[in-house]
C-alpha positions as CSV (number, residue, x, y, z in Angstrom):
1,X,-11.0,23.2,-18.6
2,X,-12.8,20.0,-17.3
3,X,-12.1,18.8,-21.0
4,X,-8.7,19.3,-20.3
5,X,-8.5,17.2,-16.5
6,X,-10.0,14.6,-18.0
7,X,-8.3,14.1,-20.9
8,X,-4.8,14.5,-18.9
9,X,-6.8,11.6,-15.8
10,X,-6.7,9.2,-18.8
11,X,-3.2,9.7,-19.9
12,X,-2.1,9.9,-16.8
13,X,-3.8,7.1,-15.6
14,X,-2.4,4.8,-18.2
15,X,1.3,5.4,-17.7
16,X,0.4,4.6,-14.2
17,X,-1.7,1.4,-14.8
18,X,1.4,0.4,-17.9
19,X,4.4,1.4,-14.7
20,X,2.1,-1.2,-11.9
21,X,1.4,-4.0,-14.7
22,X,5.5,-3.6,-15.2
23,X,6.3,-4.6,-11.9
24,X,4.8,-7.5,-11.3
25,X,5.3,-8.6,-7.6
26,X,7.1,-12.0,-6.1
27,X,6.7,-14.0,-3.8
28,X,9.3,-13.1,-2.1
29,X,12.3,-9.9,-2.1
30,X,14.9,-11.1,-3.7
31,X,17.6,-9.2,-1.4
32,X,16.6,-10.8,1.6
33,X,14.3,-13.8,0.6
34,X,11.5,-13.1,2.7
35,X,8.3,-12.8,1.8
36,X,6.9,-9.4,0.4
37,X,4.0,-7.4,2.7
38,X,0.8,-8.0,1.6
39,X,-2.7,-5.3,1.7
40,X,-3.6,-7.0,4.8
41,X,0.1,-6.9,6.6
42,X,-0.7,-3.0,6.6
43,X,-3.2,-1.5,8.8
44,X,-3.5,1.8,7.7
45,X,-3.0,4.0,4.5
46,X,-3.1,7.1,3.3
47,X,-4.4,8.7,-0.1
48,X,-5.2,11.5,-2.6
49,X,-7.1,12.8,-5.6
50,X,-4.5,13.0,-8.1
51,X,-6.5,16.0,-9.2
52,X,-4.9,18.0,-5.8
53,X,-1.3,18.1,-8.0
54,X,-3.3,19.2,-11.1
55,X,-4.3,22.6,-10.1
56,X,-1.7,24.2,-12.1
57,X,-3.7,23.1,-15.2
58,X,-6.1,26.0,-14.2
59,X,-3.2,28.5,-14.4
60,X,-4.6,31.3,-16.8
61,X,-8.1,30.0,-16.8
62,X,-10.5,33.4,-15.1
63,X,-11.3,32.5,-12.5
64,X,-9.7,29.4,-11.1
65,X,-11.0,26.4,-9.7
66,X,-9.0,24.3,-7.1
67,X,-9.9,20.9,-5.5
68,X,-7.9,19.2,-2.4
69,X,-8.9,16.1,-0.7
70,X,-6.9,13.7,1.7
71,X,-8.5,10.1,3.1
72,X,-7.2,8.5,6.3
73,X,-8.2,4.9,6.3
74,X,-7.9,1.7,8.0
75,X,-8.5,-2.2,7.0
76,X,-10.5,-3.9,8.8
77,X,-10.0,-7.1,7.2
78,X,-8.9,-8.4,3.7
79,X,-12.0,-7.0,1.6
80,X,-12.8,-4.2,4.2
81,X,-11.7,-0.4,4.6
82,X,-13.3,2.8,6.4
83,X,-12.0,6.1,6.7
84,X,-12.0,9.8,7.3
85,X,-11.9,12.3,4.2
86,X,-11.2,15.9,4.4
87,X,-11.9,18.2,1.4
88,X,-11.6,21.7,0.4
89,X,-12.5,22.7,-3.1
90,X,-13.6,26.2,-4.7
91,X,-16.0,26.8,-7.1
92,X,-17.0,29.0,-10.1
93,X,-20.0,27.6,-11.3
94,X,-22.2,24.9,-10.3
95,X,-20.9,21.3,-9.9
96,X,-24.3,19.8,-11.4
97,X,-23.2,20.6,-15.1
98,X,-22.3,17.6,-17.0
99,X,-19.2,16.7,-18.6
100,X,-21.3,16.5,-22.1
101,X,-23.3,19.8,-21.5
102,X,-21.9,23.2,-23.7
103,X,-22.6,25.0,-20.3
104,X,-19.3,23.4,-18.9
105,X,-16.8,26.2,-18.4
106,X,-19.1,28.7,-20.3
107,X,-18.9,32.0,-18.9
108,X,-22.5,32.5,-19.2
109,X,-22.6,29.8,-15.9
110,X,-19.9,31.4,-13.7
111,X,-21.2,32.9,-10.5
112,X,-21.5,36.3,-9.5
113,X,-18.5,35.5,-7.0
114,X,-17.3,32.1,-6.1
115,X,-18.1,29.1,-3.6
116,X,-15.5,27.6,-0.8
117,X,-16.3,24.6,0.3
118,X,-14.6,23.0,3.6
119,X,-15.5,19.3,4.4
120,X,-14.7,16.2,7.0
121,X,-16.7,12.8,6.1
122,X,-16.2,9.1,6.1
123,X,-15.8,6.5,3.4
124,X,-16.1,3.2,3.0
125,X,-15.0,0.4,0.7
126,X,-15.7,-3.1,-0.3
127,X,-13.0,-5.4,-2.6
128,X,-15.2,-7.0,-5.1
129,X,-12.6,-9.3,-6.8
130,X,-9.1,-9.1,-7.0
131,X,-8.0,-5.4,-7.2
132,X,-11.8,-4.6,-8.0
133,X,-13.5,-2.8,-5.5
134,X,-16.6,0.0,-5.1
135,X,-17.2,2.9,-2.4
136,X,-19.0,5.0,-0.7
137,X,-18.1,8.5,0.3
138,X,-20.3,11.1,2.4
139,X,-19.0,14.8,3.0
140,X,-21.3,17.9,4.7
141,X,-19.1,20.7,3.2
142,X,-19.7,24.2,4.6
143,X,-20.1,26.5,2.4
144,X,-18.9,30.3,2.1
145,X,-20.5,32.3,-0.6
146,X,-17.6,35.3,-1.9
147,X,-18.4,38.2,-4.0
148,X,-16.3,39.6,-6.8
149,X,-14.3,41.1,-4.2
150,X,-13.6,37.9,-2.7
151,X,-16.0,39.4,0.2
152,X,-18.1,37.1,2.5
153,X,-21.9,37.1,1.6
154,X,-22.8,34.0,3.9
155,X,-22.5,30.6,4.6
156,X,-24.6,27.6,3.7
157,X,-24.1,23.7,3.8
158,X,-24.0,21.1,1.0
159,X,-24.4,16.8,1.9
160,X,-22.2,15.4,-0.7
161,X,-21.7,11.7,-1.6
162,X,-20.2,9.8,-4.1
163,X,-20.2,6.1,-5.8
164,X,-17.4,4.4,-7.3
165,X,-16.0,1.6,-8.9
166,X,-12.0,1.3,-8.9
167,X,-9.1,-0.8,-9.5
168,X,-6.2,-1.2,-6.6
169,X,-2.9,-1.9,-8.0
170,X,-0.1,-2.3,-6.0
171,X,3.3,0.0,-6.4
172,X,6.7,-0.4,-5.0
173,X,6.8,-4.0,-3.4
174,X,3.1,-2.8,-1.8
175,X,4.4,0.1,0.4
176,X,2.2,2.5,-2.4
177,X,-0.6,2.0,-4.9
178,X,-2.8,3.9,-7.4
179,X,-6.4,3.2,-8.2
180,X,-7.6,4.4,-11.0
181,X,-11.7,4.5,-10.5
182,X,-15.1,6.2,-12.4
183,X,-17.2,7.6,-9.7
184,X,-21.4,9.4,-9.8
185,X,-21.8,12.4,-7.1
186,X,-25.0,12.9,-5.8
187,X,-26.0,16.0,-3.1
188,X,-29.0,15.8,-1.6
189,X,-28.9,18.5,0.2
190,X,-27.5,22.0,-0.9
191,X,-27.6,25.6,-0.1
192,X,-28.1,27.6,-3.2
193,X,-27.1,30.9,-1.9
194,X,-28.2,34.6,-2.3
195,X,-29.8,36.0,-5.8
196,X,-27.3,35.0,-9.1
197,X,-25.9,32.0,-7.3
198,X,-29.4,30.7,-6.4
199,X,-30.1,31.3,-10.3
200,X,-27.0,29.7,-11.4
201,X,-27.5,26.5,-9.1
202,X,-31.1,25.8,-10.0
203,X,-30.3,25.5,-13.7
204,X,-28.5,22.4,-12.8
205,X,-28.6,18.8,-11.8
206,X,-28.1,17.9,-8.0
207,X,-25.6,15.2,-9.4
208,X,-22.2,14.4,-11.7
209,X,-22.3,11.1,-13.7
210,X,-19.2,9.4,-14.7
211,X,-16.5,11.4,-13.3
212,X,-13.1,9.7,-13.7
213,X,-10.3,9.9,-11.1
214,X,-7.0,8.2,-9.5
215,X,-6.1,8.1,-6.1
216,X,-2.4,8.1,-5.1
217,X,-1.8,6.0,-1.6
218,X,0.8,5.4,1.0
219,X,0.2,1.9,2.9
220,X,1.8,1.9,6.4
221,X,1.5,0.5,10.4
């Protein structure tokens, strides 16, 4: 399964990157010869994890997983942003198994239940050089541990951050954009749950190396 989303991130990614090189943009709109908005003539934007319109990869994989996110942000100046990020994901095994481990997806992983995870944190990002920029995002996530039965067992809390590196390219005369990125997660802190989860969880890393991803975004004032 996670073979699968990042196989289709790359694919996906490129037709995006090949669409953005395509349209190049002028100095100026060539209906009305003024010139074109520019990252700084917006204020605010608003984005998502391309991964929130893939969940329908997971369709016939027992049990599911499912991962939502949305960012809020503002620029502060030209090489500048902050923002909020709200997340929701669920969970059938622990996050710390890497993309190169044969435990990825193995059933022999899964927990006795499954984990929800409900988040509201900030980000912030730096432009590095031309589109090239790198974050910083920090999430607490609470967490509710489900039976089998999709049953409350109890709550817990997880500190989740994550460090990227990213590419802004601009989409549609600059009113959207895509940027395609390779992030690290790192938790510090996490609730491991009751007995089987517990077991599962401290297996595992407290981290995720070299996740790629592509953020969809709407700039506006």
């Amino acid at each position: 399964m996670q073979f699968k989303k990042i196989t289709f991130t790359f694919i996906f990614t490129a037709l995006l990157i090949m669409q953005g090189q395509s349209q190049d943009l002028p100095l100026t709109d060539i209906e009305t010869s003024k010139p074109l908005k520019t990252d700084t003539d917006y204020k605010y934007f608003i984005r998502t994890s391309y991964y929130g319109f893939t969940n329908w990869l997971n369709v016939g994989i027992a049990p599911n997983i499912y991962f939502y996110e949305l960012h809020l942000g503002k620029k502060i100046d030209s090489k500048n942003e902050i923002g909020i990020k709200m997340a929701r994901v669920k969970l059938f095994q622990p996050l710390g198994i890497q993309a190169w481990n044969v435990d990825l997806n193995s059933n022999s992983e899964w927990f006795p239940g499954r984990i929800e995870e409900y988040g509201i944190g900030f980000f912030y990002q730096r432009k590095l050089w031309k589109g090239l920029y790198a974050s910083i995002e920090a999430v607490p996530y609470l967490k509710v541990f489900l039976d089998e039965k999709d049953q409350k067992i109890e709550n817990g809390f997880r500190f989740y951050t994550s460090y990227h590196v990213g590419y802004h390219i601009p989409l549609f005369k600059n009113r959207m954009f895509i940027a395609p990125q390779i992030h690290c997660n790192y938790w510090p802190i996490n609730s491991k749950g009751p007995e089987g989860f517990r077991e599962k969880s401290e297996k595992h890393n407290n981290y995720f190396l070299f996740e790629p991803n592509l953020y969809i975004g709407i700039n506006f004032n």
